[in-house]
VOPAGU-2260 file (C-alpha; in pm, 1 decimal, decimal comma):
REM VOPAGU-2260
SITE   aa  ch    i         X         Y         Z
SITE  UNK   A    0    2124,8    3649,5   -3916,0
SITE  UNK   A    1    2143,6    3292,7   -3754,9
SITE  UNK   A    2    2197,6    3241,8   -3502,9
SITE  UNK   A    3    2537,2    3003,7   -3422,4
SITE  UNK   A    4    2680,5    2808,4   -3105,8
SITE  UNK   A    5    2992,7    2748,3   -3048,3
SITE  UNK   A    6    3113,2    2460,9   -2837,0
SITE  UNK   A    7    3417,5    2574,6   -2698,7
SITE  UNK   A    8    3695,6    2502,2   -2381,6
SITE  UNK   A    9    4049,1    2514,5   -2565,4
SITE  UNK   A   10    4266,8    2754,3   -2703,0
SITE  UNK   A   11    4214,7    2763,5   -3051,2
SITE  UNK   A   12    3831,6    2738,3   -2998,1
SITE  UNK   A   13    3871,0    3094,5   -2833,8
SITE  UNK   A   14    4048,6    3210,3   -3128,0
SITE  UNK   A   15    3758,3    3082,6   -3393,6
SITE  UNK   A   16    3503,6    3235,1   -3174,0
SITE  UNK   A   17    3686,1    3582,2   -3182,0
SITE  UNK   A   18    3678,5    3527,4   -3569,3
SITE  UNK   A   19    3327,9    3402,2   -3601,0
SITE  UNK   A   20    3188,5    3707,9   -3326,1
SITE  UNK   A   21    3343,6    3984,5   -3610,9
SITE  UNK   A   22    3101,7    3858,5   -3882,3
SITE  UNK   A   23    2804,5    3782,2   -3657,7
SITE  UNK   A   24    2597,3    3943,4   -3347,2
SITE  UNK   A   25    2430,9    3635,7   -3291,7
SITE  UNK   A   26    2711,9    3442,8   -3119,8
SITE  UNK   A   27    2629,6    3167,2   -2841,7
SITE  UNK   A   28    2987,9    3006,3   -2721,3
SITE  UNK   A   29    2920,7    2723,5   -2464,3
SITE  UNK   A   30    3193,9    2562,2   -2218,3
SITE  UNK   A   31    3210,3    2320,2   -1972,1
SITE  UNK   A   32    3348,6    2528,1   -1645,7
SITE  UNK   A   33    3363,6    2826,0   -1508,5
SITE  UNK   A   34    3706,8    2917,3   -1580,6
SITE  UNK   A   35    3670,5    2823,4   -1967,3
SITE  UNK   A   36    3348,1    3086,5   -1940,6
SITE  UNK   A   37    3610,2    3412,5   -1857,2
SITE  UNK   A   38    3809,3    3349,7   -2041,4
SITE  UNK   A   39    3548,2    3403,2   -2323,7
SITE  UNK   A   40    3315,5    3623,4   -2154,1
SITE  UNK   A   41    3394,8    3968,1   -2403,3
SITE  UNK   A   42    3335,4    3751,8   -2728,4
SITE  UNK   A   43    2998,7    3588,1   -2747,7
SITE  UNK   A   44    2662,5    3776,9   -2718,4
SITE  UNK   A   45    2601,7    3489,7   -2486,4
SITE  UNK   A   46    2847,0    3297,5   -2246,8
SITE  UNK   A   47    2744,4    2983,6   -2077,9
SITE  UNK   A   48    2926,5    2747,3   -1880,2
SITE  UNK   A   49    2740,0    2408,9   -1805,5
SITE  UNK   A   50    2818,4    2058,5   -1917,3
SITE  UNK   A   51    2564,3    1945,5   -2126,9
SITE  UNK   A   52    2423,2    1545,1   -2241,7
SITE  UNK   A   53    2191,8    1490,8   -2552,3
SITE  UNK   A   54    1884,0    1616,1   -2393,7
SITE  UNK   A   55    1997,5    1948,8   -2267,8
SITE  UNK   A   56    2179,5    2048,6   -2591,2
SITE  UNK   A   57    1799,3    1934,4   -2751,4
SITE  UNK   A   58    1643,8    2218,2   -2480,7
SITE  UNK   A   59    1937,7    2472,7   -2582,9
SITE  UNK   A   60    1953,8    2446,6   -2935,7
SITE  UNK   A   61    1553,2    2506,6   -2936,8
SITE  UNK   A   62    1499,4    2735,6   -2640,4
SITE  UNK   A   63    1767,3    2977,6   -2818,1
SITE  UNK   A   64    1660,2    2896,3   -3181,9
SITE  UNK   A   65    1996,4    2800,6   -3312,8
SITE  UNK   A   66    2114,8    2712,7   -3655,2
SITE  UNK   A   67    2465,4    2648,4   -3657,6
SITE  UNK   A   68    2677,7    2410,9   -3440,9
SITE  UNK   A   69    3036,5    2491,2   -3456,2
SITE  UNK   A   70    3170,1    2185,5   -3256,0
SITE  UNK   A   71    3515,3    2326,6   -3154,2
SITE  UNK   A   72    3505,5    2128,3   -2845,4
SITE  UNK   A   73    3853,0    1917,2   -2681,7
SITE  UNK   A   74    3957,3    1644,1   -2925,2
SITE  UNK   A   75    3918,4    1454,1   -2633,0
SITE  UNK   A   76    3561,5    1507,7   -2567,2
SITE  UNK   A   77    3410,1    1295,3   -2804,8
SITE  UNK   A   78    3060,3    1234,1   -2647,3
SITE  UNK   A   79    3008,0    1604,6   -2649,7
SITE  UNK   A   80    3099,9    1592,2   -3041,8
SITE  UNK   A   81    2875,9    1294,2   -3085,3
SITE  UNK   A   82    2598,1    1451,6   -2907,9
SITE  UNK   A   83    2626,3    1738,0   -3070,7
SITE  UNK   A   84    2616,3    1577,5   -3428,7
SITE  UNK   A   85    2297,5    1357,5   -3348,8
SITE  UNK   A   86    2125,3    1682,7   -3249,3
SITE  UNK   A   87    2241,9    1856,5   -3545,8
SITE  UNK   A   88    2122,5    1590,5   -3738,8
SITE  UNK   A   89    1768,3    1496,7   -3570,5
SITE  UNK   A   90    1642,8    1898,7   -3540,3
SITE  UNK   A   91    1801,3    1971,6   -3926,8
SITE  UNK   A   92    2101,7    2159,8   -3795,5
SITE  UNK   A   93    2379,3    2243,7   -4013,8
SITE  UNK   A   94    2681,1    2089,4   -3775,1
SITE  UNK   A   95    3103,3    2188,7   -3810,3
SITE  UNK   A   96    3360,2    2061,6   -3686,1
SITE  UNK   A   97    3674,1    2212,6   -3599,4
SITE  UNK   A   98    3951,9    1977,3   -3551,7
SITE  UNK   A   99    4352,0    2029,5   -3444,3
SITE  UNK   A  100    4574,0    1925,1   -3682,9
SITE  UNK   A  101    4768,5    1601,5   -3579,5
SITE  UNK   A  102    5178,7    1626,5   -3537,4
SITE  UNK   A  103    5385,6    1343,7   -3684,7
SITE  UNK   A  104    5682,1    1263,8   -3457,6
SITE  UNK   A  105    5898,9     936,9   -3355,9
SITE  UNK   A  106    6009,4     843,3   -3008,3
SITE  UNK   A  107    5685,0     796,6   -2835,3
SITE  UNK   A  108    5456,0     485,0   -2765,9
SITE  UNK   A  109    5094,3     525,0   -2834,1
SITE  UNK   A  110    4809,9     347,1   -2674,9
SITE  UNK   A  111    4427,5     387,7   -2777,5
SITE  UNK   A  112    4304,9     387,5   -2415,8
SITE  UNK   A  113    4433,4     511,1   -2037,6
SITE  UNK   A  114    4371,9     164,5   -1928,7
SITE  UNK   A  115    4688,9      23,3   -2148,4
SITE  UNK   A  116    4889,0     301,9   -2072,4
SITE  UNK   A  117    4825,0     181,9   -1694,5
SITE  UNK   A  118    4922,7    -185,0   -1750,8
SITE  UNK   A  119    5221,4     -59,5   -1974,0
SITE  UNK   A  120    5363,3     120,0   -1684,5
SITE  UNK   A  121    5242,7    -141,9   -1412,4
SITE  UNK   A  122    5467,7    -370,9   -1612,4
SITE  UNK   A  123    5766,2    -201,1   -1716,0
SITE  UNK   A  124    5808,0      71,1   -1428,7
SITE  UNK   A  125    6199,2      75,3   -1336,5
SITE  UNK   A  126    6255,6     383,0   -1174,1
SITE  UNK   A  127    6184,0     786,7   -1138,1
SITE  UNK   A  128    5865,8     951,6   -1133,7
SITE  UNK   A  129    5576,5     955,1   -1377,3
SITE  UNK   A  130    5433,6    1300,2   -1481,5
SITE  UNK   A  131    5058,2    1286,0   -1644,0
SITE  UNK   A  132    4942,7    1573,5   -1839,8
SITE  UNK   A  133    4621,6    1417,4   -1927,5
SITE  UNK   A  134    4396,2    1646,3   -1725,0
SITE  UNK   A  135    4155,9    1606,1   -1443,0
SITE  UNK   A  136    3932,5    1394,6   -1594,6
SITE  UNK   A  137    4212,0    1125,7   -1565,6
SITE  UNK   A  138    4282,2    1168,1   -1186,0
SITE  UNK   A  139    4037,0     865,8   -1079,6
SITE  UNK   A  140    4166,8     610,9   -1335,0
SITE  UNK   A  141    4534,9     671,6   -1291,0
SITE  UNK   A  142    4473,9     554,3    -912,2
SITE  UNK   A  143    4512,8     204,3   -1059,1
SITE  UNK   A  144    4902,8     299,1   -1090,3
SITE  UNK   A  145    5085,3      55,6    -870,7
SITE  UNK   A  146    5325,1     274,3    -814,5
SITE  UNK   A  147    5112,4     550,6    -740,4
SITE  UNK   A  148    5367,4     725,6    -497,2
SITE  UNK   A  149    5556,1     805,4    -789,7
SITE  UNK   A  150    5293,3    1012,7    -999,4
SITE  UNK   A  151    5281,5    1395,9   -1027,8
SITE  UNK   A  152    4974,6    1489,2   -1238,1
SITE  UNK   A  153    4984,5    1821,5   -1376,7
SITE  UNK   A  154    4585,8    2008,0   -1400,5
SITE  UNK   A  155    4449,7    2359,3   -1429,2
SITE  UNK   A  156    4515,4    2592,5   -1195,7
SITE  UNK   A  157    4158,8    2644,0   -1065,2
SITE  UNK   A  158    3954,5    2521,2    -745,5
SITE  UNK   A  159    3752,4    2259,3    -877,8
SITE  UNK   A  160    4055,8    2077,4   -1022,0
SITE  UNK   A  161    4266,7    2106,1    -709,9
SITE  UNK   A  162    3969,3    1979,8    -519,0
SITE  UNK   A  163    3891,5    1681,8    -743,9
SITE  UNK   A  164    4271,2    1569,4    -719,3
SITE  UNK   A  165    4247,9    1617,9    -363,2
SITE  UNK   A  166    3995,2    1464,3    -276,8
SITE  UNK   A  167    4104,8    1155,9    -460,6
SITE  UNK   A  168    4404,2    1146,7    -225,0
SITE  UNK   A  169    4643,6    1313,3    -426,0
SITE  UNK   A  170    4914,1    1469,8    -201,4
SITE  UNK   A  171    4926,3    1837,7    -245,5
SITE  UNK   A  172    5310,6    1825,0    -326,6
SITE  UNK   A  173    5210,3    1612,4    -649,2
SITE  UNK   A  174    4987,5    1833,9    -799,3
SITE  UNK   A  175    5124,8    2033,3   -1052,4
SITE  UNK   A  176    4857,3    2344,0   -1112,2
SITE  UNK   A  177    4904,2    2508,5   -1392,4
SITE  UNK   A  178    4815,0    2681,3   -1706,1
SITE  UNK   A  179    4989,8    2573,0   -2000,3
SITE  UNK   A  180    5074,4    2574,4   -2321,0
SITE  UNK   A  181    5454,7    2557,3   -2208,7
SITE  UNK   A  182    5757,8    2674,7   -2387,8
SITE  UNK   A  183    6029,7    2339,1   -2471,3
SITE  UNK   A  184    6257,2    2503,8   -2196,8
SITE  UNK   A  185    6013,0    2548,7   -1906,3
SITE  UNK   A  186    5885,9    2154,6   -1926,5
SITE  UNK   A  187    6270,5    2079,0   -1864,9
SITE  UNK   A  188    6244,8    2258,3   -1598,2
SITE  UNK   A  189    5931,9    2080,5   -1433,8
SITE  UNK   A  190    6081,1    1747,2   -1572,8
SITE  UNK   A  191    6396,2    1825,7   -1415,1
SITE  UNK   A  192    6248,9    1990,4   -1039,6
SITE  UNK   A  193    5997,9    1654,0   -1034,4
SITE  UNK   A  194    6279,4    1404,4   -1148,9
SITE  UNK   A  195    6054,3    1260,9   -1427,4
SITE  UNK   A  196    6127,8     966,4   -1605,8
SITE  UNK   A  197    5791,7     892,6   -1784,1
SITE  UNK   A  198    5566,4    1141,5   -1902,0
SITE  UNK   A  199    5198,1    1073,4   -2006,7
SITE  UNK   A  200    5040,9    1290,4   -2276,2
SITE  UNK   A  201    4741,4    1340,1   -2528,3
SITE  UNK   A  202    4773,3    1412,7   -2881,6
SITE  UNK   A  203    4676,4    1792,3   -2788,4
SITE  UNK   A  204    4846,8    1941,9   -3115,8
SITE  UNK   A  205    5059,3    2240,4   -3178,3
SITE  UNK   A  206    4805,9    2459,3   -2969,1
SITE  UNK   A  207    4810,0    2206,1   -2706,9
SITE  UNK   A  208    5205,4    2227,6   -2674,0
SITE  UNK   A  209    5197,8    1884,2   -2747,0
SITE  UNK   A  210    5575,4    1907,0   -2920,8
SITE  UNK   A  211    5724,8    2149,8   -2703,8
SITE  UNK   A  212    5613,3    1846,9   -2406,5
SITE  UNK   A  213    5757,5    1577,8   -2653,9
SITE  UNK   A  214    6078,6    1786,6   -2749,2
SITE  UNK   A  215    6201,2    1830,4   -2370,0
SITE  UNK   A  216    6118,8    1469,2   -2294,8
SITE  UNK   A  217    6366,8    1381,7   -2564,4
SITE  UNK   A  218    6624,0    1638,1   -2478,3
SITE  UNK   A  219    6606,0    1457,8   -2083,7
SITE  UNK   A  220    6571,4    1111,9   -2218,3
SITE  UNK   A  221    6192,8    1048,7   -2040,6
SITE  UNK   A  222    6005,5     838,9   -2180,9
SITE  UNK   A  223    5674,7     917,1   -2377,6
SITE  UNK   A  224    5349,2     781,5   -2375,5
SITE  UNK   A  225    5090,4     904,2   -2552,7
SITE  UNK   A  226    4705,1     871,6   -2524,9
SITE  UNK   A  227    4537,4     875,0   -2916,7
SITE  UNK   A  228    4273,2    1066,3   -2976,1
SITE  UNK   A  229    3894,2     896,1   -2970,8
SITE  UNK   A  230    3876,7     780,0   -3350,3
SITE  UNK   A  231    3531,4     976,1   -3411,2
SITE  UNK   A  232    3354,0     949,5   -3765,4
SITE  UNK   A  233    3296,9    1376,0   -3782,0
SITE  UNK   A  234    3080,8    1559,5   -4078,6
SITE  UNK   A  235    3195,7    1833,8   -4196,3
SITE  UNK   A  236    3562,9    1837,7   -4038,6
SITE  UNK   A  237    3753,8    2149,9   -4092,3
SITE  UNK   A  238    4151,9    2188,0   -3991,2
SITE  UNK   A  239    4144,5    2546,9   -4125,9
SITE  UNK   A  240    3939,7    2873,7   -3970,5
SITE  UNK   A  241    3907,9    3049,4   -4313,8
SITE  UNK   A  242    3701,2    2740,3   -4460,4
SITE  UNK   A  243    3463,4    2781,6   -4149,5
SITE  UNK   A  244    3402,0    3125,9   -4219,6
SITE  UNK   A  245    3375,3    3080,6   -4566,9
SITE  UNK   A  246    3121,2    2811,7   -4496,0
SITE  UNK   A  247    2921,9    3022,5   -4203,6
């Protein structure tokens, strides 16, 4: 049986893992924190939690004698996905990709990096508050916001996210901790409590709640801006979990 790694950390990944682990014993799911690894724990024969660069996915993929790479990483993590394929490629790996569908939807303005969405609203602020649901990862850049005062930023509910938005000064009454997807209704009612008037989003998909987010910004008439996804050249890109079992 090879022996196949999963690169994991979202939603659906967790699903194709529970898929993949009912046709194989030799499952290996990797994610980047502690709090992805629970919630995956009773799936893979193996469960580790550690970001990883080029080098250390070299010293995993040999060290555990893998054969597969299922990359069903964030669609935002695209140096993990490129990392992954070049070490596919270099050790003869056979390397899929599992990627959200995109949703099609008017009444947003998209911007290809953080840094525009930043001198968007650094330009055309008027008034309200801004909510980002971009993540953690975001917290450092999004201190270039002039109007800083005004941002709620909403992250996991775990320690090492509170800490990191903490630590970068974020007042504790602006940090919005918790665990979505979120239904249309109950992002009206954050929108509403936090008196939003522009929210900043990923393309995160249907999994991601990405409409339900869009769909109560429109109700409230808040304004959308939306980070793209990396534009990433992927081999072997599936949208569907039946093709990647077919093909394992």
């Amino acid at each position: 049986m090879k022996i196949v790694w999963l690169i994991g950390g979202t939603k659906d990944s967790r699903e194709l893992a529970r898929r993949i682990a009912k046709n194989t014993n030799k499952l290996i799911i990797s994610t980047s924190s502690k709090y992805g690894k629970k919630l995956v724990e009773d799936i893979g024969s193996e469960v580790v939690d550690k970001k990883m660069d080029k080098s250390e996915m070299e010293k995993f993929v040999i060290t555990r004698g893998v054969k597969v790479i299922v990359d069903a990483s964030h669609p935002y993590a695209q140096n993990v996905s490129k990392n992954a394929m070049e070490v596919a490629r270099e050790h003869g790996l056979k390397y899929l990709r599992f990627e959200r569908e995109m949703l099609s939807y008017e009444g947003a303005q998209r911007f290809d990096d953080l840094d525009a969405i930043i001198t968007y609203l650094n330009s055309n602020y008027s008034d309200g508050n801004i909510l980002s649901t971009l993540g953690v990862n975001s917290l450092h850049k999004l201190k270039n916001l002039e109007m800083l005062d005004k941002l709620y930023v909403r992250i996991l509910p775990v320690k090492a996210s509170i800490e990191i938005a903490e630590n970068l000064g974020y007042p504790a009454n602006h940090i919005i901790a918790l665990q979505g997807p979120f239904s249309r209704q109950f992002n009206k009612d954050i929108m509403r409590n936090y008196s939003i008037r522009y929210m900043v989003t990923k393309e995160s998909g249907k999994e991601g709640g990405e409409l339900e987010k869009v769909d109560a910004c429109k109700d409230m008439g808040i304004e959308i801006l939306v980070l793209k996804r990396p534009n990433l050249d992927y081999i072997n890109i599936f949208k569907d979990m039946e093709k990647i079992l077919e093909e394992l």
